[in-house]
N, C-alpha and C positions, 0 to 999 in steps of 0.2 A: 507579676512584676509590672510597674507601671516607669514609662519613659518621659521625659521629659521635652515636649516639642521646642525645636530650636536651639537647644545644648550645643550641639556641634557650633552650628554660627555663633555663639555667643564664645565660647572659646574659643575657635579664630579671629575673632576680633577683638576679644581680651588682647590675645597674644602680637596682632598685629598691630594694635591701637599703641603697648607696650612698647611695642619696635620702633614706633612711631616717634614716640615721647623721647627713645632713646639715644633717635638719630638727631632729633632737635637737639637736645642737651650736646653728647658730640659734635655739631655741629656748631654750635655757638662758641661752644667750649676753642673749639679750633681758632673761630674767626677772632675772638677775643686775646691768641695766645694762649689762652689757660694751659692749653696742652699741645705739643707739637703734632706737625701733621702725621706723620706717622703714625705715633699714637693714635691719631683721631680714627684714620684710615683703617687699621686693626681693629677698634672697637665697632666701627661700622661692620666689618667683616665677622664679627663676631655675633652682632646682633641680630644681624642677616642669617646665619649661621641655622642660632638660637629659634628665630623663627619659625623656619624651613624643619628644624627637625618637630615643634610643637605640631605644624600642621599636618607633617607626616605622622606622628602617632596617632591624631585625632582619626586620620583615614584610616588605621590599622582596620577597626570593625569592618570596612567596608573590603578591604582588600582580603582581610578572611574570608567574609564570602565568597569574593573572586576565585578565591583559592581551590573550598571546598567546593564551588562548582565547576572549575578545570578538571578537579580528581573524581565527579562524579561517574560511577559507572551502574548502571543498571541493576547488574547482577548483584552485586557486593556492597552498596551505598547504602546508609540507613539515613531516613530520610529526619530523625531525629535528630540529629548534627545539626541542622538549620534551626531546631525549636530556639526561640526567645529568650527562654529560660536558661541559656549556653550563655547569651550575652552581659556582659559587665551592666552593671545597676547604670552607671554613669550614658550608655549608648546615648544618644538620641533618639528619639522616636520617631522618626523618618528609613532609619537605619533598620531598628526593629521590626517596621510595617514591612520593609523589605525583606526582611530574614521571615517573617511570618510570611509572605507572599510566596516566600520558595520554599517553604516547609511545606506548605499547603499543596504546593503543585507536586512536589517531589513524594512527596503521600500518593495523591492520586494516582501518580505516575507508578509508583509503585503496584498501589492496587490492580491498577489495568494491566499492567502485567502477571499479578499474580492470576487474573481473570482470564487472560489470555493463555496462559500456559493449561492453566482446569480446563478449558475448552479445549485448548489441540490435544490434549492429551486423554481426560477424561470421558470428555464428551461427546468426542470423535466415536471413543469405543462404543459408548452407548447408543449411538444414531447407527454407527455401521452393522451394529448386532440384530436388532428387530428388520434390518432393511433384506441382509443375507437370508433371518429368516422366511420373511416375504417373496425374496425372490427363489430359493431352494423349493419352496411349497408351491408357487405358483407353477413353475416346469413340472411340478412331480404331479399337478391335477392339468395342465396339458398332453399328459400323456395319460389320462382316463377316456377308454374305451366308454362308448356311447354319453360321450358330450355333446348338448344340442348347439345348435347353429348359435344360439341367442347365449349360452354358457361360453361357449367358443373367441366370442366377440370380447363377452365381458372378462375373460383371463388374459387376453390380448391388452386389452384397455388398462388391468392392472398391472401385469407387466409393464410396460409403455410408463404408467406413472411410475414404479418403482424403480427404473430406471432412472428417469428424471429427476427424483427423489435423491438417490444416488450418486448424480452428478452432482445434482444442486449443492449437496452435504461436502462432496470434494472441494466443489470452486470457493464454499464461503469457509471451509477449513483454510485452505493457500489462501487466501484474503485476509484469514483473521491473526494469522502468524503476520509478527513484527516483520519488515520491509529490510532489516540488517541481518536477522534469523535465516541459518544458511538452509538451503534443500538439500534433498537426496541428487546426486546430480550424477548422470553416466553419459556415454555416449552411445544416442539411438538413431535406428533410421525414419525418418518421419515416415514413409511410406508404409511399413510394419502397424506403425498406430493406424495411419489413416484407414488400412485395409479391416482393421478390426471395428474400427469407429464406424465405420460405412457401415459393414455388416451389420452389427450392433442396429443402428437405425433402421435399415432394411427389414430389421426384426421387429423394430417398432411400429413400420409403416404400418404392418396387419393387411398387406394386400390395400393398401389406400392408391389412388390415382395419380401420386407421385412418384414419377420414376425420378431412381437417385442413382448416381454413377462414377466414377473415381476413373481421373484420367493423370498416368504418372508415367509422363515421355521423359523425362528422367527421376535423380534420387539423389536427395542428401542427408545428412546426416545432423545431429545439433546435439552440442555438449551442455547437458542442462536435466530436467526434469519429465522425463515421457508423461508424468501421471500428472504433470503441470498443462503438460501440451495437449493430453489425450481432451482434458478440462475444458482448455479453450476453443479448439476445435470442434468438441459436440455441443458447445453453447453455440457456436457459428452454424451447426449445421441443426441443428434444434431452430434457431429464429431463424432459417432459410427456410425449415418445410411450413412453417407458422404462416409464414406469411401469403404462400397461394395453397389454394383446395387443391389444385391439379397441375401438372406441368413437370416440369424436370427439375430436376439440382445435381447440379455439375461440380464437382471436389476435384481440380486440379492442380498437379507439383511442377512447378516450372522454377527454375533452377532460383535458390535463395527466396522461394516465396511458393505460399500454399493459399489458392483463391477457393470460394464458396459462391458458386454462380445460382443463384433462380431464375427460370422461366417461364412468365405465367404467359396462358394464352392470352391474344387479342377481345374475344367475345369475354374474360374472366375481370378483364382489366376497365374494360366500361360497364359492367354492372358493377362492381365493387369503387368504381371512382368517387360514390355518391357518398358510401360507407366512410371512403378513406380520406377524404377531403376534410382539412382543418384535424386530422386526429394524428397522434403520436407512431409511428411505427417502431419505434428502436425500445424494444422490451425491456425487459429483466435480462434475457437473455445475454443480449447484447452490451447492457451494461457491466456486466461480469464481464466478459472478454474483452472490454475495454481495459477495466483496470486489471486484467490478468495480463494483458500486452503490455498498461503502462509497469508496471510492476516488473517485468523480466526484459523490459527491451527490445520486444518484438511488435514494431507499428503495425497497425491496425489499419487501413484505408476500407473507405466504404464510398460506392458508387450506384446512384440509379438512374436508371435513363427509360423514358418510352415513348418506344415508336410504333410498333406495329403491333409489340409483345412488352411486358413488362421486365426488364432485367434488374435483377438486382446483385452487385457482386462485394465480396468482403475480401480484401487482402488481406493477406499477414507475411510481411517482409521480416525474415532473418540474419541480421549483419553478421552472423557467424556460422554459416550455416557451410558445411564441410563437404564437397562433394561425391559420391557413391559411383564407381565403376557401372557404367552406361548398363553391362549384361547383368544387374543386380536383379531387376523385375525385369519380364519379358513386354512387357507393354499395356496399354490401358487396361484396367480391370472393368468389367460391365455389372 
């Protein structure tokens, strides 16, 4: 179908230029006596009337869109409603471009959702199936009697990545779900996760020159997604061990907030200054846990300072974070 550019304006202007002519004539008509004023007055009202309703039908087209995109809803919209082909021969072509504008988008919009949903649902199974089986076989060939030192290393090193592998596949699952799409949501105790997460990388370390440590002088709790949290958490402690060859990383709960401290040495920190000077430190990692904090509402503060030793610490403050009877854990775990 083809529209007609400026139809709209040209019938309001017919219609008002009409009113125009109409109010002269009434108006004359008055001043001359032709017609008493009353009369004249009613006709004016009339014309005004007449007008006002011409130019409200001419918006009908535009106010139908209005309409049908109040009622849109994701799930249940068919994005065909907006095609072109719906609107009266008469539209304007101004009108049309817009109803093809929101067809167009509302299509797309469509799609990336049906894309979105193939993905968390589909393709989730198929990334988590070859990962289990990776990691299933790797423990079952760490427990082969007479593996050398050099085979030893390299089942550690796959482990480690398929872990990695693992997270990664979680964090960009919760990412790739729509921001209104509800979670699994319970209530857990952060410290439970954290004690497993620790571990968990303890196992990855492989005996590396990073001592890693978990200090929870108290315990809370948070009404929400453990496998959301467990996510952001091992990205925070994943870009902690990254960033020094050796040194400490400290995992501590202090009441409504859960920090990620590194500590490089002094002698680690002036040979890598040279490295690190003008280059990026805040990884993949890091940006994942950003948007997994802005996403659920748990800020994210990042801090580095150096003075003797390199520090680097990550917050993550919880506005709703529920507190845990003091004898829940008996004290820092090492």
């Amino acid at each position: 179908m083809t529209f007609r550019t400026g139809a709209f304006k040209r019938r309001i202007a017919w219609a008002f230029g009409l009113q125009l002519v109409a109010l002269v004539i009434v108006g004359v008509m008055g001043i001359l006596n032709v017609a008493p004023w009353e009369a004249v007055i009613v006709l004016i009202v009339i014309t005004t009337v007449l007008a006002c309703l011409v130019a409200q039908h001419e918006w009908g087209q535009v106010r139908m869109l209005a309409r049908l995109m109040a009622g849109w809803n994701d799930a249940k919209s068919d994005p065909e409603t907006f095609h072109p082909a719906h609107l009266p021969r008469h539209t304007d072509a101004d009108v049309a471009s817009l109803a093809r504008g929101l067809h167009g988008f509302a299509t797309r919009l469509a799609d990336y959702d049906q894309r979105e949903r193939n993905f968390t649902r589909d393709a989730s199974h198929e990334l988590r199936s070859p990962l289990t089986v990776i990691r299933m076989s790797v423990d079952m060939l760490a427990e082969e009697e007479g593996l050398s030192e050099f085979g030893a290393r390299s089942v550690c090193r796959i482990k480690r990545a398929s872990r990695e592998l693992e997270m990664l596949v979680e964090a960009l699952l919760v990412l790739a779900r729509d921001a209104g799409t509800p979670v699994d949501t319970e209530r857990f105790v952060v410290n439970d996760v954290l004690q497993r997460e620790v571990q968990s990388a303890r196992e990855m370390l492989c005996g590396g020159l990073i001592e890693l440590r978990l200090e929870q002088p108290v315990a809370f709790a948070l009404d929400g997604s453990p496998r959301v949290f467990s996510v952001l958490c091992w990205q925070l402690l994943r870009h902690a061990c990254q960033q020094i060859e050796r040194g400490s990383v400290v995992v501590r709960v202090d009441p409504g907030m859960v920090s990620v401290r590194n500590v490089a040495p002094a002698e680690d920190v002036a040979d890598s200054d040279a490295e690190l000077r003008g280059t990026d430190r805040d990884g993949f990692e890091l940006a994942i846990a950003r948007q997994i904090s802005d996403r659920f509402g748990w800020p994210l503060e990042l801090q580095t300072r150096t003075t003797r030793e390199s520090v680097s610490v990550a917050r993550i403050r919880f506005p709703d974070a529920v507190p845990v009877r003091a004898n829940r854990h008996d004290g820092p775990a090492r």
